[in-house]
N, C-alpha and C positions, 0 to 999 in steps of 0.2 A: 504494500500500500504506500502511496506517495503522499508527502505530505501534502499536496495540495487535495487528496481524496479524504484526510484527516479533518481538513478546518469544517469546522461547524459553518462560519460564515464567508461570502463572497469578499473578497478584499480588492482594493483600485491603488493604484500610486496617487499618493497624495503632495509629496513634490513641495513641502511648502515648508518655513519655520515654523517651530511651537514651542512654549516656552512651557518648561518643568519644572518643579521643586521633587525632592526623593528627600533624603535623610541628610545626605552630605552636600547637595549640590543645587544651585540656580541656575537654570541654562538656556538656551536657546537655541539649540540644535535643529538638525533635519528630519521632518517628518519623512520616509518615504514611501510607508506605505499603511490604509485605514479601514477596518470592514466595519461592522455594527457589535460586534465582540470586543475588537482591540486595535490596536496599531503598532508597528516598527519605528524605531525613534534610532536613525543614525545618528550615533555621541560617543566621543572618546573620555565621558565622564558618564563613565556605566555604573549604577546603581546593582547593590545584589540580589537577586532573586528574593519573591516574598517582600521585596521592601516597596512601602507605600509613594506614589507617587501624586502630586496633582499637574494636570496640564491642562492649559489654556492657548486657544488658537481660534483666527475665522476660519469655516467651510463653509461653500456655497459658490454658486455663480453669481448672477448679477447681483443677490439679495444677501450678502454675508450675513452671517448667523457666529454670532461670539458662544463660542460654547468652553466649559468647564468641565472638566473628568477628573475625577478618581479614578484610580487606576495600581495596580499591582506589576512588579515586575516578571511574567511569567520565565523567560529565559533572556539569556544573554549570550551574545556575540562579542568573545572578548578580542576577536584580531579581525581583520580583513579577508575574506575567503571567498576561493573560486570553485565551483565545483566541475562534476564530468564534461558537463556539456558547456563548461567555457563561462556561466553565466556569474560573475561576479556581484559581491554582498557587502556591503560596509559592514567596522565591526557597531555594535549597538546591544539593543535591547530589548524586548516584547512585552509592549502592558495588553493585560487583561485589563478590560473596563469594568470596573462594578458599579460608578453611577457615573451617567451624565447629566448635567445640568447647563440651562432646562428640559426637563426632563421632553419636550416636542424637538428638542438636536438629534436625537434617538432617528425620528422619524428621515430628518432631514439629510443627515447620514445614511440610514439606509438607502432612502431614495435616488442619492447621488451617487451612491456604489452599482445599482442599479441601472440608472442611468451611464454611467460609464463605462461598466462590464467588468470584466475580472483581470485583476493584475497576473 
């Protein structure tokens, strides 16, 4: 099974800064990629797994939407990696979402993963 047959949810590159607080750190890194579950945050200030994070960013098209997550760090990418087929990965981080706020971002997120297709 591949992990893309794994994820619960459809994911898009998201392509954009966002800015975190974890335990250790303030940051404002590269978002690169966002489903309705979680996102990948490229950062060479990687937080440890299990540890709490919040992130704030706009999504949206013409109509930005300032949205707020809680969020967990599910795993970590702690170097740079290529895999078999060539396709290259910053190192970073993976949150699990446990809320966002407010709580209709949910919608607008999933709708724009939708809208865009799958990463």
């Amino acid at each position: 099974m591949t992990s893309e047959e794994k994820r619960k949810y459809k994911r898009v590159k998201l392509n954009q800064r966002v800015e975190y607080q974890g335990e250790r750190v303030l940051d404002m890194p590269h978002g690169e990629n966002i489903s309705l579950g979680g996102m990948f945050i490229a950062t060479n200030n990687i937080e440890a797994p299990n540890t709490k994070v919040n992130i704030l960013f706009e999504f949206g098209g013409k109509k930005k939407n300032s949205i707020q997550i809680e969020g967990r760090v599910a795993w970590i990418q702690p170097k740079d990696s290529t895999d078999a087929s060539g396709h290259s990965s910053p190192k970073g981080m993976g949150i699990e979402f446990i809320q966002v706020h407010p709580l209709s971002a949910s919608k607008s997120i999933n709708e724009a993963v939708n809208e865009i297709g799958g990463a």
